[in-house]
C-alpha positions in Angstrom: 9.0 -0.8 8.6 12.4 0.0 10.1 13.8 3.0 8.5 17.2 2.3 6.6 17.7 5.1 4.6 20.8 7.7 5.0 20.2 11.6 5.4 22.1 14.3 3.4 23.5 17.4 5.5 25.4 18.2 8.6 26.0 15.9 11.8 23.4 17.6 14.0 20.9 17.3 11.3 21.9 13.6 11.2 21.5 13.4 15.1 18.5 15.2 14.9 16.7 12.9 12.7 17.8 9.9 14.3 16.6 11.6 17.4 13.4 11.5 16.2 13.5 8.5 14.8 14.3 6.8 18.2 11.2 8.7 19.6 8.8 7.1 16.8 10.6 3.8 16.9 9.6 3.5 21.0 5.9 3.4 19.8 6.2 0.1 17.8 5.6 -3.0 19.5 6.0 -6.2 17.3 5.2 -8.9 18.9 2.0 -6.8 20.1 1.1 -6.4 16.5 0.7 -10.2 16.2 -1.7 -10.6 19.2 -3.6 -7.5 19.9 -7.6 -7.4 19.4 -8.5 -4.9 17.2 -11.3 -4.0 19.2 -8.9 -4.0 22.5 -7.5 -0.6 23.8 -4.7 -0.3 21.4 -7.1 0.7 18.6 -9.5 4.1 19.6 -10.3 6.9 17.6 -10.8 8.6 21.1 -7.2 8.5 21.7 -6.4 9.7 18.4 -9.2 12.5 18.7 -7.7 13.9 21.4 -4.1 14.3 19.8 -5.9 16.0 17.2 -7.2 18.5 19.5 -4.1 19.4 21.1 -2.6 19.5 17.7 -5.6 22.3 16.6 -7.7 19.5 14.5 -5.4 20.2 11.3 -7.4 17.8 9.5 -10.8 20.2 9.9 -9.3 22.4 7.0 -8.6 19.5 5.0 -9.8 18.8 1.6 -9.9 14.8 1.6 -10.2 11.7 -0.4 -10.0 8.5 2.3 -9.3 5.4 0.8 -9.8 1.5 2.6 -9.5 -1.4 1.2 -7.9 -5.1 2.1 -5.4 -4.9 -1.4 -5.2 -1.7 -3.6 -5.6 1.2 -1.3 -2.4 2.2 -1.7 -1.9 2.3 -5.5 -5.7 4.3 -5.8 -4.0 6.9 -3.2 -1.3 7.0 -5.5 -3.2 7.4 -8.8 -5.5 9.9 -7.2 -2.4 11.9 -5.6 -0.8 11.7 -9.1 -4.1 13.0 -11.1 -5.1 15.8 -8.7 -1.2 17.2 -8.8 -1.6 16.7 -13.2 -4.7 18.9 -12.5 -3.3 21.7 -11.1 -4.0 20.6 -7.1 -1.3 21.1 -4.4 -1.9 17.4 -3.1 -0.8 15.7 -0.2 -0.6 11.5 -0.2 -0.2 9.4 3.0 0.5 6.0 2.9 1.9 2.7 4.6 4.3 1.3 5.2 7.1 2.8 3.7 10.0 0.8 1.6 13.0 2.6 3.0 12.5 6.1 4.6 9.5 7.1 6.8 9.4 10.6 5.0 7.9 8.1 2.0 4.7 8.3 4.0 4.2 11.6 4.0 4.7 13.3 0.2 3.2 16.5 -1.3 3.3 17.1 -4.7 4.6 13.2 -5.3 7.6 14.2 -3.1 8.4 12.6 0.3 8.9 14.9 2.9 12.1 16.2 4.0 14.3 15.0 7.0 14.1 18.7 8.0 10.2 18.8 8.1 10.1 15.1 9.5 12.2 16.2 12.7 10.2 19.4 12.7 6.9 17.4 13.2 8.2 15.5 15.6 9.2 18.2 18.2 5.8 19.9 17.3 3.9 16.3 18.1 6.6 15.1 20.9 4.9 17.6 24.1 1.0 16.7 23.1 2.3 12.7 22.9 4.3 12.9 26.4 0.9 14.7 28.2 -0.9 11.7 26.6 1.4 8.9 28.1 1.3 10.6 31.5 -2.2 10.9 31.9 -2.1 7.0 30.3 0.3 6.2 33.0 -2.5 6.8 35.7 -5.1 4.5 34.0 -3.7 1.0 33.8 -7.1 0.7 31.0 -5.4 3.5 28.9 -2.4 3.3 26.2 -0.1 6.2 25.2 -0.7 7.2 21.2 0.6 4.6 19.0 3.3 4.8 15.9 0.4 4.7 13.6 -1.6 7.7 14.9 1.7 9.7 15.5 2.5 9.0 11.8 -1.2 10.1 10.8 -0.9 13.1 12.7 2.6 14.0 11.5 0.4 13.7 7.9 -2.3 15.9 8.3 0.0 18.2 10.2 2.0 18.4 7.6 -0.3 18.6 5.1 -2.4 21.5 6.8 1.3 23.6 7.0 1.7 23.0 3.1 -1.4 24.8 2.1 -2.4 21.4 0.0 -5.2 21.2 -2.2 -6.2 18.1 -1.8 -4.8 15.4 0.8 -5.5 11.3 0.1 -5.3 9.7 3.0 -4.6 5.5 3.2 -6.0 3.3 5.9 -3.6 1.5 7.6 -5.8 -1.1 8.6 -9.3 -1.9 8.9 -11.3 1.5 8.8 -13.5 1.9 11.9 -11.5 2.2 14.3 -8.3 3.7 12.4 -6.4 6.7 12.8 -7.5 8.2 9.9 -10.7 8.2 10.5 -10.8 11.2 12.2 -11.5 12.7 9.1 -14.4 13.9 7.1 -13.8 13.5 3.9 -15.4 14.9 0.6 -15.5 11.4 -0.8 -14.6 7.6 0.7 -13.4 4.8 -1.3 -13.3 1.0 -0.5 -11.2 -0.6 -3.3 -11.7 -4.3 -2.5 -12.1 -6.8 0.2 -10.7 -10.6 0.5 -9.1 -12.4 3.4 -5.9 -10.0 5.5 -5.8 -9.2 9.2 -8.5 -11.6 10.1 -7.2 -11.9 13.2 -8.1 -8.1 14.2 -10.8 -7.3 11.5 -12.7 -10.9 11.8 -13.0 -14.3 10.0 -15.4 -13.2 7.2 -15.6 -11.4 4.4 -18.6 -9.6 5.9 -17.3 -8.9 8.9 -13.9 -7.6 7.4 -16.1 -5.4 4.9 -18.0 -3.7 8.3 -14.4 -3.1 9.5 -13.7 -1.3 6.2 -17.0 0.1 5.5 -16.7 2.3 8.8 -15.1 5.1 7.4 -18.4 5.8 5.7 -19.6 8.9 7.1 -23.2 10.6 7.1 -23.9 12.0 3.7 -20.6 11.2 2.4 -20.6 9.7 -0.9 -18.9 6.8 -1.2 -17.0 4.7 -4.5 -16.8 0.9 -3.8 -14.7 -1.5 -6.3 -15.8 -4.3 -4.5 -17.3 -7.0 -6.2 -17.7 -10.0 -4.4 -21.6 -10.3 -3.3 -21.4 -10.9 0.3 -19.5 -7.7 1.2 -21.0 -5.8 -1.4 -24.2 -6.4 0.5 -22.6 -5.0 3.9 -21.2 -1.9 1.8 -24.7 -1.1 1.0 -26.5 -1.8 4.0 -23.9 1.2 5.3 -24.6 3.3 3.0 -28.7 3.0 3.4 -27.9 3.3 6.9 -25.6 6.5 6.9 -27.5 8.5 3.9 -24.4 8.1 2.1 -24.8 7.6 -2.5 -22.4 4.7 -3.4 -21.1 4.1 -6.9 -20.2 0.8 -7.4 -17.9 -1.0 -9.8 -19.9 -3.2 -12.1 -23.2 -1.0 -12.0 -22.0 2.7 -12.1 -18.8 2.6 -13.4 -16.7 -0.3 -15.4 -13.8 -0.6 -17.5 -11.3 -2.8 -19.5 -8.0 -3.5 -19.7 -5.3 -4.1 -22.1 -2.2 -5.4 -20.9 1.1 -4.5 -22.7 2.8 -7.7 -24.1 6.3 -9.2 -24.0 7.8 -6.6 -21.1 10.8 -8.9 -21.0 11.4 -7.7 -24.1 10.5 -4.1 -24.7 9.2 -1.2 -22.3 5.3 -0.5 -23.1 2.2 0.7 -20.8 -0.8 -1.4 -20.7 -4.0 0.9 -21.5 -7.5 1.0 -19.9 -11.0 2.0 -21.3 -13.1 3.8 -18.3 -17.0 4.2 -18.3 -19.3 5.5 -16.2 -22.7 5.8 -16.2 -24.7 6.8 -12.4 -27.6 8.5 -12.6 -27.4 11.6 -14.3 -24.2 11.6 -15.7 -22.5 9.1 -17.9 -19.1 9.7 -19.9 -16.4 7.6 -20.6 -12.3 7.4 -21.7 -10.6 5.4 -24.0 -6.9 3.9 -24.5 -5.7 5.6 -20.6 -2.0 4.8 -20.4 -1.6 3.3 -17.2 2.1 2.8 -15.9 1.6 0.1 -13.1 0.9 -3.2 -14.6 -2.2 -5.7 -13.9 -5.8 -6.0 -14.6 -6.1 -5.5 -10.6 -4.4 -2.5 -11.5 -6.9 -1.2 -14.1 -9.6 -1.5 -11.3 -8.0 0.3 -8.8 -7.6 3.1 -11.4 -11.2 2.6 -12.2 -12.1 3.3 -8.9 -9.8 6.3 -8.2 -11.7 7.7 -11.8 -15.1 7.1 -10.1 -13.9 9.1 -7.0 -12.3 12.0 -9.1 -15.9 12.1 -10.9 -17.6 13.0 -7.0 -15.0 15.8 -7.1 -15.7 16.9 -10.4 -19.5 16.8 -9.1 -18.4 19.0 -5.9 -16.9 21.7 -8.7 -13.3 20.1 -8.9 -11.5 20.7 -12.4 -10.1 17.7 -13.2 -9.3 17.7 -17.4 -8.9 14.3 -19.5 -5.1 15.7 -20.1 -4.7 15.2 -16.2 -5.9 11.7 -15.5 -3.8 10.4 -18.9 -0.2 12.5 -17.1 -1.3 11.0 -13.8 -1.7 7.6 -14.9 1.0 7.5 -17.2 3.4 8.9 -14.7 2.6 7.7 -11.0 4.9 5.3 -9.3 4.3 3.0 -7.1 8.0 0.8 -6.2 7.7 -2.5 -5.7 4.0 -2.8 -7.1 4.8 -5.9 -9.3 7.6 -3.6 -10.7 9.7 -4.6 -13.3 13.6 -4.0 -12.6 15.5 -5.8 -15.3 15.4 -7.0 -18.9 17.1 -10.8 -20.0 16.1 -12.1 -17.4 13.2 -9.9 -16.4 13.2 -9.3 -12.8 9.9 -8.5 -11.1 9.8 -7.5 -7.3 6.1 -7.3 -5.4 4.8 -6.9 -1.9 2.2 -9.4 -2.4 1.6 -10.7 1.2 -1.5 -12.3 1.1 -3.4 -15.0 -1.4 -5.6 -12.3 -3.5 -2.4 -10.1 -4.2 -0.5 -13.5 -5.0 -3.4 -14.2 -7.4 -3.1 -10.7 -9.1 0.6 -11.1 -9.3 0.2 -14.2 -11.2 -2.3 -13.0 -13.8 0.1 -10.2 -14.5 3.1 -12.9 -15.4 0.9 -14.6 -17.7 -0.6 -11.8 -19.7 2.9 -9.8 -19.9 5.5 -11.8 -20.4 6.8 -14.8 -21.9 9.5 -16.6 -20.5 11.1 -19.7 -20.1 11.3 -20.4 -17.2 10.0 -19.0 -13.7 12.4 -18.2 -10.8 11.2 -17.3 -6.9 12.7 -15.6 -4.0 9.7 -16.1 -0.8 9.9 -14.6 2.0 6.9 -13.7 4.1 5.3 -13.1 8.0 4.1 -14.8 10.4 0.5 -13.9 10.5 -0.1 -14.0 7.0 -1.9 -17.2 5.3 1.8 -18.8 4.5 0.3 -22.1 3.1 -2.3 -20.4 1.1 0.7 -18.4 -0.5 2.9 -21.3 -1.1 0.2 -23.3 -2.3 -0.4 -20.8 -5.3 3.2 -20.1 -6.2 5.1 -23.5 -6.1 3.4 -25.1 -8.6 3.9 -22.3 -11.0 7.4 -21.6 -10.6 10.5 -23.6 -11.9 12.8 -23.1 -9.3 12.1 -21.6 -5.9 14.5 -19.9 -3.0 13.3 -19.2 0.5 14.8 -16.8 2.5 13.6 -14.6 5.2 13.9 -10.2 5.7 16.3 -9.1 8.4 14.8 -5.9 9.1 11.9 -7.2 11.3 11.4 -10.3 14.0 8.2 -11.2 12.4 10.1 -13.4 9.2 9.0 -16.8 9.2 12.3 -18.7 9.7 13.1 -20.2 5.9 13.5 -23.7 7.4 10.0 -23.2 8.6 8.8 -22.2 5.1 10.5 -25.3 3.5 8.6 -27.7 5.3 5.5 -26.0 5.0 6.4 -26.2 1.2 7.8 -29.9 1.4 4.5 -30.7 3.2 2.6 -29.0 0.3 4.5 -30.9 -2.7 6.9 -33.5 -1.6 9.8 -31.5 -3.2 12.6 -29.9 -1.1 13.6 -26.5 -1.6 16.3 -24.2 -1.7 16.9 -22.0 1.2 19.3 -18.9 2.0 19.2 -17.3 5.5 19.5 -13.9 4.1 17.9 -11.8 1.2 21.4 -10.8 -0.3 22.6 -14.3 -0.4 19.3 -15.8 -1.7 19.7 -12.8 -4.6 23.2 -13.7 -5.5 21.7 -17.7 -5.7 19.1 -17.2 -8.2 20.8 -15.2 -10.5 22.9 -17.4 -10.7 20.6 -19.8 -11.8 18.7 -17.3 -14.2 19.2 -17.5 -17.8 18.6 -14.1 -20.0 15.1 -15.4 -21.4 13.9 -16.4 -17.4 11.9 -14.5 -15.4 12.9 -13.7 -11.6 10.4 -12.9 -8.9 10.9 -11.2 -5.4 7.8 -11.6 -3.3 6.0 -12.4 0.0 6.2 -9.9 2.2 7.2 -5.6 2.2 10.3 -6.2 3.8 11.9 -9.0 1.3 11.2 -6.8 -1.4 12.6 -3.6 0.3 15.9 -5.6 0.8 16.1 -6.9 -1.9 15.1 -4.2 -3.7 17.9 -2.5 -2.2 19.9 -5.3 -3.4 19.1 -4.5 -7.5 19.5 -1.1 -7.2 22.5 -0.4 -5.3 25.0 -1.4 -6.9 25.9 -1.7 -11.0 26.2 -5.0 -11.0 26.3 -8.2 -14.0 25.4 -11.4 -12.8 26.1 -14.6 -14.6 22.9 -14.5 -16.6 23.9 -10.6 -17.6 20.7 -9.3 -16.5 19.9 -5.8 -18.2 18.6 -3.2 -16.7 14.7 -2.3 -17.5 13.9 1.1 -18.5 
């Protein structure tokens, strides 16, 4: 995402950073994103090799947990950054995309990195990136590093020069062929697989699961909280093939989930019961506060459990007071968060049709309202209809809009007719997220429920929109605490 955020300190350090910016921001191509092959030249691990090496191969003296996934990579990186810091382990998190900032990315210790050190990255990365796009200029088959290896490295640069512990890295996409897979990690974890990308990582869930499963390395163990059987099957066949043990969710570990109740009422954490059982060892945890909400949620802390029980196997101390801080204290914004009380307001990134699914589940097991307000906004390449088709017939009134910060938005006039198409009804639609804010809480009474969704970018905006300003809308929204 664009970065939008401001920078405290002096004019030159403000220069600075947007110098740096500016050099980061020439690597992004949008309209590239949409049609590139994931198997063309823009994605290599070659490429991003090689910047390692002229970097010194930080990554070599890297503890690491590497995490893939289609939908919960980033909140078991989170978990697992949040547990290992409760247990006493410098840790380093990397994740995408970011909300606001582009320090977001890159956070030790649960804290983003500073302007300072993101500048100071840059000038270290900027002379081994200019060699690269010379020697790229000579071979019209060759490509200059990309934003998304520059970012990586900038990670495991950074992470290498802050001594951590213990650095979780998050695919950006796919897993073969991504930038962090340079690594070799002490354990890999594939949360889940449905339908994302399929454009670059194929049509099928098995092909997308041999996209994902290629981060499994020789030897490696590996945790897998995928359940569906056809990529399940491909997981394993990996695994046979590379030597690596897998856990699996369902036969070596499980759990269960108790949502809190009534959140547009009162503030509570839903809790989660943890077992696990592989060969030679079996233990288990009861009533685990978990902050972020959702029975999707429980799983991906289920599987960031069964990958801190392969560290605990390697020798890591990892106490039951640690995993109850980290769980009861990691944030994740914009995870199906809840913002406001009377009416509630909930703001997610869901994007694609299985995070739409999970989003859902969560508003029926945690709240109670009367009725069921949307703000939509969403991209281009993502399954629009299979979104709209879940979510119009569930809410009571329904705003689309489109995100400023990126060409990619699907116009909202476009989105209407796709949804007129879908239902016969016509829809309400504002041509920015401010304006389609200020329209729906209007309409909001104190005992509805207001959801921001669709894409990262609507609920950054948006986001911004809630939290910027003290404000009291008609409905007299109260803040959630």
């Amino acid at each position: 995402m664009a970065d939008s955020g401001s920078v405290d300190g002096s004019d030159q350090d403000f220069a600075r950073r947007e110098a740096a910016l500016r050099f980061l921001d020439e690597r992004i191509d949008y309209e590239r994103a949409l049609s590139v092959s994931y198997s063309s030249r823009e994605f290599k691990l070659g490429r991003m090799q090689e910047l390692m090496d002229r970097l010194g191969n930080p990554q070599q003296g890297l503890s690491i947990v590497h995490v893939a996934g289609t939908k919960g990579k980033g909140s078991t990186t989170a978990m697992l950054g949040a547990v290992l810091s409760a247990a006493g382990y410098r840790s380093g998190v990397f994740t995408s995309p970011h909300l606001y900032r582009i320090e977001e990315r890159i956070a030790v210790e649960g804290r983003p990195c500073s302007s300072a050190e993101l500048v100071e990255l840059v000038d270290l990365l900027m002379p081994a990136v200019e060699a690269m796009d010379r020697a790229a200029a000579r071979d019209p088959a060759e490509s200059g590093p990309t934003y998304f290896e520059i970012t990586t490295a900038m990670a495991l640069l950074h992470f290498a020069r802050r001594k951590v512990r213990a650095a979780v890295l998050e695919v950006g996409m796919g897993g073969r062929l991504d930038s962090t897979n340079v690594c070799r990690p002490l354990v890999s974890v594939i949360t889940s697989i449905s339908f994302d990308h399929t454009r670059q990582l194929g049509n099928t869930l098995e092909l997308i699961a041999w996209e994902k499963a290629g981060i499994v390395k020789p030897s490696i163990p590996v945790v897998s909280g995928v359940v569906d059987p056809s990529p399940r099957e491909v997981i394993r066949q990996v695994c046979r093939q590379q030597g690596s043990r897998l856990s699996e969710l369902g036969t070596d570990f499980d759990f269960t989930y108790h949502p809190p109740r009534g959140l547009e009422l009162a503030s509570a954490l839903g809790t989660l019961d943890f077992r696990y059982r592989a060969p030679g060892r079996e233990f288990g945890y009861r009533d685990l506060p978990l902050r972020l909400l959702g029975s999707h949620q429980a799983a991906n802390a289920a599987v960031a459990l069964a990958a801190l029980a392969e560290l605990q196997q390697a020798g890591w101390k990892v106490p039951e007071a640690a995993v109850r801080t980290g769980l009861a204290e990691v944030v994740w914004p914009a995870r199906i968060e809840l913002l406001a009380r009377r009416p509630a307001v909930v703001v997610d990134v869901a994007h694609n049709t299985a995070s739409v699914d999970a989003l859902l589940r969560v508003l029926d097991e945690s709240f109670s309202v009367r009725r069921l307000l949307l703000v939509f906004a969403t991209t281009r390449e993502k399954d629009v209809l299979g979104m709209l088709e879940r979510l119009l017939k569930r809410f009571d009134e329904v705003i689309l809009t489109r995100y400023l910060d990126n060409p990619r938005a699907v116009p909202p006039d476009e989105l209407a007719a796709a949804a007129a198409e879908l239902t016969g009804r016509q829809y309400r639609v504002c041509a920015a997220p401010a304006e389609a804010w200020e329209e729906v809480c209007a309409l909001a009474g104190p005992d509805d429920l207001i959801c921001v969704t669709g894409s990262f970018f609507l609920a950054a905006e948006i986001r911004a929109e809630i939290l910027a300003r003290p404000w009291s809308p008609p409905a007299g929204i109260s803040t959630a605490t």
